[in-house]
N, C-alpha and C positions, 0 to 999 in steps of 0.2 A: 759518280754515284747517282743512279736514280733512286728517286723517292715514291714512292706507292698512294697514290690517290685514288681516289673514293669516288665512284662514276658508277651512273646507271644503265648496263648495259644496251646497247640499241637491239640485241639482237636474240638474249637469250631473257625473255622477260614474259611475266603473265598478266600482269596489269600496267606497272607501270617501271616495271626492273627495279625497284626500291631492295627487295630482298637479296635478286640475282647482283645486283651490287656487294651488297653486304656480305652477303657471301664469298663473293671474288676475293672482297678486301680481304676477311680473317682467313684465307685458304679452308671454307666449309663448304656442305651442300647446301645450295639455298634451301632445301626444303627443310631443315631445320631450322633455319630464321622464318620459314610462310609456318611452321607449325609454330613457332613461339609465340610471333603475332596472332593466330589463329586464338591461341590459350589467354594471351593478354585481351582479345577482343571479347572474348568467350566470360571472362572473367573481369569485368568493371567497364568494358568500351576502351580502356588504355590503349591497343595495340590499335585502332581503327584511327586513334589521333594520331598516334605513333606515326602511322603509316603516312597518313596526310601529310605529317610536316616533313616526314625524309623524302616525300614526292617532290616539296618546294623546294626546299634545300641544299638536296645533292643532284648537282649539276649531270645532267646528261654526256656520255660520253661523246667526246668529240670526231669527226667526219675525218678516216686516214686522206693524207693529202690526197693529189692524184697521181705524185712520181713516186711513193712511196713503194709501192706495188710496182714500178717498174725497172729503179733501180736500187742497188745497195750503195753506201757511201763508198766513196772512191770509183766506184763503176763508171766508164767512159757510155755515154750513152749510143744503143748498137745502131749501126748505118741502115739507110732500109734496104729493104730486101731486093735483088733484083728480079726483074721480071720474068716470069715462067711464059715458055714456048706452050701455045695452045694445043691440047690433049685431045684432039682428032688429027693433028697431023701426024702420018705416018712415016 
């Protein structure tokens, strides 16, 4: 069973991915959490601190390995390739 945590996207983000996080987490569009905060900022400065401390708090998503991407579990890893005959000989 995986568990679902709470990270600040690296890559889908406008300031500092606080919202694009939030959003990931509850399955919404972040731009309904950048307008909440937007109305909380608008409305007393809340959403402006808001922001600040989910900046410090929730951890930046972490960097995929580097086998990740090249194989799946159980995958043999593939042999290299042999070498190609130069494409000017006729």
């Amino acid at each position: 069973m995986t568990t679902k945590r709470l990270y600040r996207p690296r890559n889908d983000r406008m300031i500092a991915g606080v919202c694009a996080g939030i959003g990931n987490y509850l399955n919404i569009d972040p731009t309904l959490i950048r307008l909440g905060l937007l109305l909380l900022a608008i409305w007393g400065g809340g959403g402006i601190l808001a922001y600040i401390i989910a900046w410090v708090v929730i951890p930046e998503e972490p960097l995929p390995s580097p086998t990740s991407d090249l194989m799946m579990p159980g995958q043999a890893p593939m042999p290299p390739s042999a070498p190609q005959p130069p494409a000017d000989q006729a």
